[in-house]
C-alpha positions in Angstrom: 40.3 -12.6 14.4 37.1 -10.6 14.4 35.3 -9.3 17.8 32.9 -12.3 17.3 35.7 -15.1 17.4 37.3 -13.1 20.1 34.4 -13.0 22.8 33.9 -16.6 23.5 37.7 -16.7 23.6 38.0 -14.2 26.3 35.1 -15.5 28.1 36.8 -18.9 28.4 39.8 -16.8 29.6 38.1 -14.5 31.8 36.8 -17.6 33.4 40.1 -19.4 33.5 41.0 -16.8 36.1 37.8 -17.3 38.1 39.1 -21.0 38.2 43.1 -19.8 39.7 42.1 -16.6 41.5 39.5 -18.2 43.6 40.7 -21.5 43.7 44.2 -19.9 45.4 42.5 -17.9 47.9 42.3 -20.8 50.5 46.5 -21.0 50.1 46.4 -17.4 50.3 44.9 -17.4 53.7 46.7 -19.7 55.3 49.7 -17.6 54.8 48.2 -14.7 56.0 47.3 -16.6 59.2 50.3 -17.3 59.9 51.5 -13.6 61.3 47.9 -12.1 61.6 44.6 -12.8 63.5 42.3 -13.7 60.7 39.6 -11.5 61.9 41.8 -8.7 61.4 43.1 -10.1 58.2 40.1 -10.7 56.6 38.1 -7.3 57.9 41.2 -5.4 56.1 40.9 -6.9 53.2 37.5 -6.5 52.2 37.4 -2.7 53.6 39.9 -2.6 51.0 39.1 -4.1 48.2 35.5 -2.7 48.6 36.6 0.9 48.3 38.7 0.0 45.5 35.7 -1.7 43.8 34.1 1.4 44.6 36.9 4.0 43.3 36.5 2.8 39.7 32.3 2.1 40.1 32.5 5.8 40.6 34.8 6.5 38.0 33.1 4.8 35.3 29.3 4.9 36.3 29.3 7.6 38.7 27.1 8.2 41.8 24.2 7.4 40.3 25.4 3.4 40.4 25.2 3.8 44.3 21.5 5.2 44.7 19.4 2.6 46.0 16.1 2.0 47.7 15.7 1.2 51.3 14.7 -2.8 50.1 17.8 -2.8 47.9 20.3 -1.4 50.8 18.8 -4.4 53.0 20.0 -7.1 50.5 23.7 -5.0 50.4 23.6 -5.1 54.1 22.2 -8.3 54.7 24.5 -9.9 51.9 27.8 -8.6 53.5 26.7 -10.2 56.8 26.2 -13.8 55.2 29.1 -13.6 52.8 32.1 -11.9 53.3 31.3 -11.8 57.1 29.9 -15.3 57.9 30.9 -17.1 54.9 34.9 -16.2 54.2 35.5 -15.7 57.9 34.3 -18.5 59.2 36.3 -20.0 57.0 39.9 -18.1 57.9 39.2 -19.0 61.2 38.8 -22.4 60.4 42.0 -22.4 58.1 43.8 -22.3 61.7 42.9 -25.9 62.1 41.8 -27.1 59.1 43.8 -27.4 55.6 43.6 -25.3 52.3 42.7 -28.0 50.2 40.0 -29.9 52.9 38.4 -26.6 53.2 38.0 -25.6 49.7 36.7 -28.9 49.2 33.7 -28.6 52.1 33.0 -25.1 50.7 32.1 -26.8 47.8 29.2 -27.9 48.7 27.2 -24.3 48.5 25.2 -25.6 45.1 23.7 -28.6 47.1 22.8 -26.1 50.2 21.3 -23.4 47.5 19.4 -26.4 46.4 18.1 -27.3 49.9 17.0 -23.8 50.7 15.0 -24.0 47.5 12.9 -26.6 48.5 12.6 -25.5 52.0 11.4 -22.6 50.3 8.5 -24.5 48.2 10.5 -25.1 45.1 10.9 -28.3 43.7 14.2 -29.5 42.3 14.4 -32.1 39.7 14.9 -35.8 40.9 18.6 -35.8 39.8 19.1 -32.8 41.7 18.1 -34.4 44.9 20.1 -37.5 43.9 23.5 -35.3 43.3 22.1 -33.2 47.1 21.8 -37.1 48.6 25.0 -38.2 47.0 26.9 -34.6 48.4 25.7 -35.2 51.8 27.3 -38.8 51.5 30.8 -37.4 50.3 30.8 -34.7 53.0 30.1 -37.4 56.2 33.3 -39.1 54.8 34.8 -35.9 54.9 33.8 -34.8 58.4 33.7 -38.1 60.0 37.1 -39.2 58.3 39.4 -37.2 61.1 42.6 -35.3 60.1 45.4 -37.2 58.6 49.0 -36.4 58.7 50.0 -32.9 57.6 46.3 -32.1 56.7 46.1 -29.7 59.4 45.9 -25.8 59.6 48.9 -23.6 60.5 48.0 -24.4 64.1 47.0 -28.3 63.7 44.0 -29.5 63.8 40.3 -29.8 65.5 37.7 -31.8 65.9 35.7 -28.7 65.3 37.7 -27.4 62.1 36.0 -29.0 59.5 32.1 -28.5 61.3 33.2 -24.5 60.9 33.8 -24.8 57.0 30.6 -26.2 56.6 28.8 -23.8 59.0 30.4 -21.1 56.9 29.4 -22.7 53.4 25.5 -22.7 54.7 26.1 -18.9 55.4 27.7 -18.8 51.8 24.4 -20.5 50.1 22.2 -18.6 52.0 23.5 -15.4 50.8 23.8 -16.2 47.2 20.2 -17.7 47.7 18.5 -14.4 49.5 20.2 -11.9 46.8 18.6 -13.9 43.9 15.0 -13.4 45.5 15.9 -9.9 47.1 15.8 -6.4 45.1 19.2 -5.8 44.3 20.9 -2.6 42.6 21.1 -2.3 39.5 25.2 -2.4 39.3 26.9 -5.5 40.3 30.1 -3.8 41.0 28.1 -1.4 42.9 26.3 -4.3 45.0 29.6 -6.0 45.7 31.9 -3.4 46.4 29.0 -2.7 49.0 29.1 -5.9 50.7 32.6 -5.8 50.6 32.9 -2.9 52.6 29.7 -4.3 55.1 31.4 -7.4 55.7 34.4 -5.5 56.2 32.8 -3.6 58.9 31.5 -6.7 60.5 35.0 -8.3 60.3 36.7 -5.7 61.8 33.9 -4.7 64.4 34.4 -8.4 65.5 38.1 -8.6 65.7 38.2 -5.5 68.0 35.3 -7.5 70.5 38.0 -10.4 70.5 40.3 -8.3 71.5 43.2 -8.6 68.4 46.5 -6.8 68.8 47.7 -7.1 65.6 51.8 -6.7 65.2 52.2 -5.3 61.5 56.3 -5.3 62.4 56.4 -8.8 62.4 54.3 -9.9 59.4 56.6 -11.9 57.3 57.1 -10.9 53.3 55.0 -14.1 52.7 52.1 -12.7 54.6 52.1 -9.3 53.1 52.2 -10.1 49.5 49.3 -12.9 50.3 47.0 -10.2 52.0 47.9 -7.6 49.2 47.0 -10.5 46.8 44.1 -10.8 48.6 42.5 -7.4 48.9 43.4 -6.1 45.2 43.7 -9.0 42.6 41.7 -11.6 43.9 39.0 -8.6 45.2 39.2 -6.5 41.4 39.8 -9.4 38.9 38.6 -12.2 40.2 34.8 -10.4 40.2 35.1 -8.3 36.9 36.7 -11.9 35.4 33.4 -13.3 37.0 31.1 -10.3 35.6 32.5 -10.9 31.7 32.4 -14.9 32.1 28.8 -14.5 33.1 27.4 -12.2 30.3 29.4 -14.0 27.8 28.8 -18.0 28.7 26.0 -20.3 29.4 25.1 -19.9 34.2 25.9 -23.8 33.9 29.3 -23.3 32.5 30.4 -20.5 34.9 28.8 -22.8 37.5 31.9 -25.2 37.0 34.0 -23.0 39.4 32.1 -24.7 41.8 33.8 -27.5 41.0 37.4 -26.1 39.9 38.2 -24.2 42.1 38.5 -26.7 45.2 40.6 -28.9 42.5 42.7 -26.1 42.4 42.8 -25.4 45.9 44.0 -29.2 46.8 46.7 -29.0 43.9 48.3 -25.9 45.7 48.3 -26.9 49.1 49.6 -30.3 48.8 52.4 -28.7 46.3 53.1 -25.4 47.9 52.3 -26.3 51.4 53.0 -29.8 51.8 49.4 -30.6 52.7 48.2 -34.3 53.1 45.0 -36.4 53.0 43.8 -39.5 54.1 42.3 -42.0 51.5 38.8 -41.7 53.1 39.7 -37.7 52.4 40.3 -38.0 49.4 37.3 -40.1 48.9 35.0 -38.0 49.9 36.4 -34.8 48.2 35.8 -36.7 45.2 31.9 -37.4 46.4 31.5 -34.1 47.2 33.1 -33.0 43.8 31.1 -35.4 41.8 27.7 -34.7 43.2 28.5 -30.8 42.4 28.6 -31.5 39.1 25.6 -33.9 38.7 23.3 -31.1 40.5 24.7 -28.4 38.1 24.2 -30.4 35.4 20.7 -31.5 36.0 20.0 -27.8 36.9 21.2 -26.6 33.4 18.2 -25.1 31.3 16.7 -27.7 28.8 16.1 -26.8 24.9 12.2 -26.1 24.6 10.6 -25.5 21.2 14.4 -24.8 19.7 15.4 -22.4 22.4 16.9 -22.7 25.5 14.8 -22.0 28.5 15.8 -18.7 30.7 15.2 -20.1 34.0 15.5 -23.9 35.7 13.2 -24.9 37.8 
């Protein structure tokens, strides 16, 4: 097989593992959560995999991938505040009350806020786009109004409040994936995101010491350490480089179905590994949710003009 019939192979590959790596890293937490605060957790993780991502930035680009000016160190700083920080944990907090699989699924909604921002920001998304946005909101009031079920709790059972959370951190989500698209960003991806990674980090940690976390690393179980080592090096290295070579090698719409996969994925695990359950009107509205995803990326794939495909969607 020559290098061209290998690429698109190893692109569909490389984004198989965007699919599984992401999609188990809401099962992942909830065993983490289990024997550490997820503050703690979470700030650890990132500090980690961030200076790992940064090890081999600097071993293969050197310090000049770091050097950036004092616009492009505010989208760094300000993206580590609204993703790692705001975005995944929110979310672990949440996982306390809330299940795997019903978080994964409101966190699925970040395409449908990116596309609200966008026209709160003077752009105008096509009609089907606003139809799939219209048709998400619908899926996710069955999924916030629909009340827990039994076994579709967190490790600690479930609040009202739980699922309000996931979606508060899925707005901070969109609107850091929004800002860094219309912000100067460095020139390295691996340099930007081992940056936010060690930001949100900071922020992490900085807030589980105000909260007042005593952390008791003797009695984190096996479970709990191999989920949080899973965490900080394989999800943290290979997930993003899988990310990095599925996006230079495939079509933004197709990558854009891990918006879609992952929280399928998600579900899958927790009811099989952790005995999760959902409600029908759950269930329903993950499914909503799920299928007004995919109409918005698919009305927001580029269109063929004059035999090429166009560079940007509107």
């Amino acid at each position: 097989m020559n290098a061209t019939a290998r690429r698109p192979a190893l692109a569909w590959a490389a984004l198989g593992v965007v699919y599984v790596l992401w999609g188990s890293t809401y099962l992942a937490n909830r065993f983490i959560i289990t024997d550490l605060p997820p503050l703690f957790a979470s700030g650890v993780r990132f500090l980690v995999g961030g200076s790992l991502l940064g090890v081999l930035v600097l071993a293969f680009s050197g310090p000049k991938a770091f050097r950036m000016s004092w616009p492009q160190l505010g989208t760094t700083l300000l993206a580590g505040l609204l993703l790692p920080a705001w975005g995944n944990g929110l979310v672990t907090i949440a996982q306390q009350y809330v299940a795997s699989g019903l978080a994964a699924l409101l966190i699925a909604s970040v395409p449908m806020w990116i596309v609200v921002l966008r026209a709160l920001t003077g752009d105008r998304p096509r009609r089907a786009t606003v139809g799939g946005v219209g048709l998400g909101v619908a899926g996710l009031a069955l999924l916030l109004l629909a009340g827990p079920s039994s076994g579709s709790g967190g490790v600690f059972g479930s609040a009202w409040w739980g699922p309000w959370l996931v979606l508060l951190a899925a707005v901070g989500w969109a609107s850091g994936t929004f800002a860094t698209t219309r912000m100067p960003a460095p020139a390295n991806p691996f340099a930007l995101a081992a940056g936010q990674m060690l930001v949100g980090g900071a922020i992490l940690m900085a807030g589980s010491v105000l909260v007042g976390d005593r952390p008791d690393l003797g009695a984190v179980g096996p479970t709990a350490w191999w989920a949080w080592a899973y965490m900080a090096v394989v999800v943290s290295l290979a997930a993003f480089s899988a990310y990095a070579y599925a996006l230079a090698a495939l079509p933004v719409s197709t990558v854009a179905t891990y918006a879609y996969a992952n929280p399928v994925i998600a579900v899958l695990l927790g009811v099989l590994v952790a005995g999760e359950r959902f409600s029908l009107a759950q269930l329903a509205g993950g499914a909503v949710v799920l299928l007004a995803v995919v109409v918005v990326i698919a009305a927001e794939r580029p269109r063929k003009r004059q035999g090429e495909l166009a560079t940007s969607t509107t």
